[in-house]
LUMMIVEX-513102 format. One line per field, with one value per residue (C-alpha): residue in three letters; chain; z, x, y. Coordinates in steps of 0.05 Angstrom, whole numbers. Layout:
N
code: ALA;...;
unit: A;...;
w: Z;...;
u: X;...;
v: Y;...;
END
This chain:
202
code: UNK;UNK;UNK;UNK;UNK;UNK;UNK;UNK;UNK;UNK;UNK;UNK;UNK;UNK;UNK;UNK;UNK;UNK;UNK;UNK;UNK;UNK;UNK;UNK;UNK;UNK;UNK;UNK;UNK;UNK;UNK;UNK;UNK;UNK;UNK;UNK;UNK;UNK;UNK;UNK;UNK;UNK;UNK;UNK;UNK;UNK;UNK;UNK;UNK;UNK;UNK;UNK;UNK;UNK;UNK;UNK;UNK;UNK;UNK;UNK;UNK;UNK;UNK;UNK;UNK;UNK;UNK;UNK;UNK;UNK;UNK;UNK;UNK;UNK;UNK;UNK;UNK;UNK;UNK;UNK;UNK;UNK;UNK;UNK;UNK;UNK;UNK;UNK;UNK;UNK;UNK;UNK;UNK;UNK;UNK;UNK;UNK;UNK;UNK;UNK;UNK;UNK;UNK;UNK;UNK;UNK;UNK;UNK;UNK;UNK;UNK;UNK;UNK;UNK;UNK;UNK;UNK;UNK;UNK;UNK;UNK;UNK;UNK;UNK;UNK;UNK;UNK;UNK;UNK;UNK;UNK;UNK;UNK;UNK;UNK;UNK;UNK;UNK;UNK;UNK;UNK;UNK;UNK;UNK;UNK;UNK;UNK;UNK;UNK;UNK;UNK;UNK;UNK;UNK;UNK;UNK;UNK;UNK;UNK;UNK;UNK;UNK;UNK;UNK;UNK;UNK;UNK;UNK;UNK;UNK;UNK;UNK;UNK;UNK;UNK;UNK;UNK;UNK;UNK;UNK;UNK;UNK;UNK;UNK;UNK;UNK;UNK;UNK;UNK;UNK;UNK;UNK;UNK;UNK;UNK;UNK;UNK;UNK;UNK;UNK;UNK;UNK;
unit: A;A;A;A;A;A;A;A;A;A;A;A;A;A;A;A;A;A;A;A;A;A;A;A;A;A;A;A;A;A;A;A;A;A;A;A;A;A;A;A;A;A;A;A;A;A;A;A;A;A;A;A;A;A;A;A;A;A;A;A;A;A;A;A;A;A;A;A;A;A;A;A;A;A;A;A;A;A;A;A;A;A;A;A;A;A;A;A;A;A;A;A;A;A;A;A;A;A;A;A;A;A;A;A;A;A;A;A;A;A;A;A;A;A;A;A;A;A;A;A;A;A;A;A;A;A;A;A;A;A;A;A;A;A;A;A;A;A;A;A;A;A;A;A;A;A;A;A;A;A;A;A;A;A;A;A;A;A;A;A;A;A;A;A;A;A;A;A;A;A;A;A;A;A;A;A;A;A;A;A;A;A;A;A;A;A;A;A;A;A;A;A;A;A;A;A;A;A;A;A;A;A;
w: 1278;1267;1229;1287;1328;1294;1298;1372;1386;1345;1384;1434;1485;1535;1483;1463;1537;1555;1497;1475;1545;1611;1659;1632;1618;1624;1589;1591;1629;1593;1555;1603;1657;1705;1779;1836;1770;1729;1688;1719;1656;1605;1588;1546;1485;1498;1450;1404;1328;1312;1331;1293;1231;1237;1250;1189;1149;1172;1146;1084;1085;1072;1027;961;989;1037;1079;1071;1114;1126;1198;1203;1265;1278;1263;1339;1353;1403;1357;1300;1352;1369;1292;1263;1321;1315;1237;1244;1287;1239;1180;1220;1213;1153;1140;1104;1133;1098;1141;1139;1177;1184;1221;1285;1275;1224;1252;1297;1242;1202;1255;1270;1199;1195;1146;1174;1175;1236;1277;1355;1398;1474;1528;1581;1623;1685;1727;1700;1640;1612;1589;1548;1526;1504;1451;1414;1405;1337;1372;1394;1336;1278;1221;1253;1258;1302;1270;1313;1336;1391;1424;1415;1462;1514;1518;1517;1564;1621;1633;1657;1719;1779;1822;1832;1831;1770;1731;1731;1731;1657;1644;1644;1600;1552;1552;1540;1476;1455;1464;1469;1435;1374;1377;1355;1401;1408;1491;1484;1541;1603;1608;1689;1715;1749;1815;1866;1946;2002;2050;2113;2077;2109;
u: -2721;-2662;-2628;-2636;-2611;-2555;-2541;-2544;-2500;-2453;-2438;-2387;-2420;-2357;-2308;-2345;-2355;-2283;-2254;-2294;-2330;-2265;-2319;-2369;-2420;-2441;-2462;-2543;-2572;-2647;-2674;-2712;-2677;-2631;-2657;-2699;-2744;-2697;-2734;-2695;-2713;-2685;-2614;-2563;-2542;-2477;-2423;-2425;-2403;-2402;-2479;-2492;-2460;-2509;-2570;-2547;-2546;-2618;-2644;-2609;-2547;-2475;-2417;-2450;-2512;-2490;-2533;-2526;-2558;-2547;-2538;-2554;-2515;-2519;-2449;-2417;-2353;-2374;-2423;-2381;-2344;-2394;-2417;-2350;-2337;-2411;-2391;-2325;-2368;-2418;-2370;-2339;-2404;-2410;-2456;-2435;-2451;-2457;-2457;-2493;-2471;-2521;-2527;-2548;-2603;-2633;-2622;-2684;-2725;-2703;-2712;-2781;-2801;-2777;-2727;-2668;-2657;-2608;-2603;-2576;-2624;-2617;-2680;-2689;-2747;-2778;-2760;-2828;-2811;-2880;-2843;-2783;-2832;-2901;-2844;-2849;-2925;-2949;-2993;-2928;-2882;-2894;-2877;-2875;-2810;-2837;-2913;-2934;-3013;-2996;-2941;-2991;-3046;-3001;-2979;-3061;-3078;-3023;-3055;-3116;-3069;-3086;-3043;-2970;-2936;-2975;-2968;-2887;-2891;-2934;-2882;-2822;-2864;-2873;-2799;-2781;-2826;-2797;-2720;-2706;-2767;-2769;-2708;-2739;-2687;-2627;-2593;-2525;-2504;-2520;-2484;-2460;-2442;-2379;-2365;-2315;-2347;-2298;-2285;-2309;-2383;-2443;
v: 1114;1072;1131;1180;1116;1108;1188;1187;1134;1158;1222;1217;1265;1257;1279;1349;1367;1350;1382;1442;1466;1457;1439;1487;1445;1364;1318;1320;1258;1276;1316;1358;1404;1367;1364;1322;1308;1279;1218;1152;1115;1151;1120;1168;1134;1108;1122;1057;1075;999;996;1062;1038;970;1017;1050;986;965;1023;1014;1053;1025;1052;1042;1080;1135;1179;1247;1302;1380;1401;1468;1526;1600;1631;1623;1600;1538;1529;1513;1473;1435;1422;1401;1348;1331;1322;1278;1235;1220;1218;1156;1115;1123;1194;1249;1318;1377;1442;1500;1564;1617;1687;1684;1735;1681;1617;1621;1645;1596;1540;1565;1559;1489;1501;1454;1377;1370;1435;1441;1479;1504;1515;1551;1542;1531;1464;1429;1386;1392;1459;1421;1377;1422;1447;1393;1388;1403;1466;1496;1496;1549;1490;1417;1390;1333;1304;1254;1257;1202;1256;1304;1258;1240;1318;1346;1277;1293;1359;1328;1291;1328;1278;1307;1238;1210;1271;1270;1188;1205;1260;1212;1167;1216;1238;1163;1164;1233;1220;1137;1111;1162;1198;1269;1293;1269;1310;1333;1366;1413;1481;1499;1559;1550;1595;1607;1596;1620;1579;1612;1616;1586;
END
């Protein structure tokens, strides 16, 4: 956990939306789609490379004992954007990234099959985050990226919740567990779709 902490608040997730996206997209304030939903309790992780690099060194990793892991992208131009800035950030905690461009029509495949250790995935689904979230139960993913039986309870015990309010209250608990608890998941950002409104327009 303290690795994927360290990971997370090493990325500065202002810098890649200001510099790779011009407004395009924001930076992701969960992990689950934005909107009157949106899990109040889940804090991004800030940008702090000096508490990354003492994560690091809890879990036993300094300069005389590097990490190094492969982060894995489908051959797109934003995406190799995205990787190499991803990759610069890292490198200035302290972990080495080696990366790994594939062809687009394989990444999935290759995702689905579990065959990665750091990969950047998108979602697009409905506005109910058990959606985002039933993704990462062991019965939903071909190879297990994420193994956790207690994830896997709170996802089969929500569906029981017939109350409206105490089923999103247990859905924002479970997102907590997923993204700042765990860290399977670490949110980047939100893409938008910019558009032009005349002014006369009601």
């Amino acid at each position: 956990v303290r690795v994927r902490q360290a990971l997370a608040y090493a990325i500065d997730m202002e810098a890649i939306v200001d510099s790779l996206f011009e407004g395009k997209a924001e930076v992701a304030k969960s992990f689950t789609a934005p909107g009157d939903w949106l899990n109040p309790e889940i804090p991004v992780y800030e940008y702090n490379p000096e508490k990354a690099k003492e994560l690091l060194k809890e879990a036993g990793y300094d300069e005389s004992n590097p990490l190094t892991l492969k982060y894995k992208y489908s051959n797109n131009s934003i995406h190799a954007d995205v990787a190499q800035m991803l990759e610069q950030m890292w490198k200035a905690v302290g972990v080495n990234v080696e990366l790994e461009v594939v062809e687009s029509g394989v990444f999935y495949d290759q995702i689905d099959q579990g065959d990665f250790e750091m990969a950047r995935y998108a979602l697009m689904c409905t506005n109910d985050p058990s959606e985002f979230l039933n993704q990462w139960t062991q019965a939903m993913q071909p190879v297990a990226a994420v193994a956790d039986d207690t994830y896997d309870q709170m996802m089969t015990d929500v569906t029981k919740i017939v109350d409206r309010t105490e089923y999103m209250n247990k859905l924002h608990e479970i997102e907590t567990y997923l993204v700042e608890e765990q860290v399977y998941v670490i949110p980047l950002f939100d893409f938008n779709e910019p558009a032009l409104k005349k002014e006369n327009l009601k």
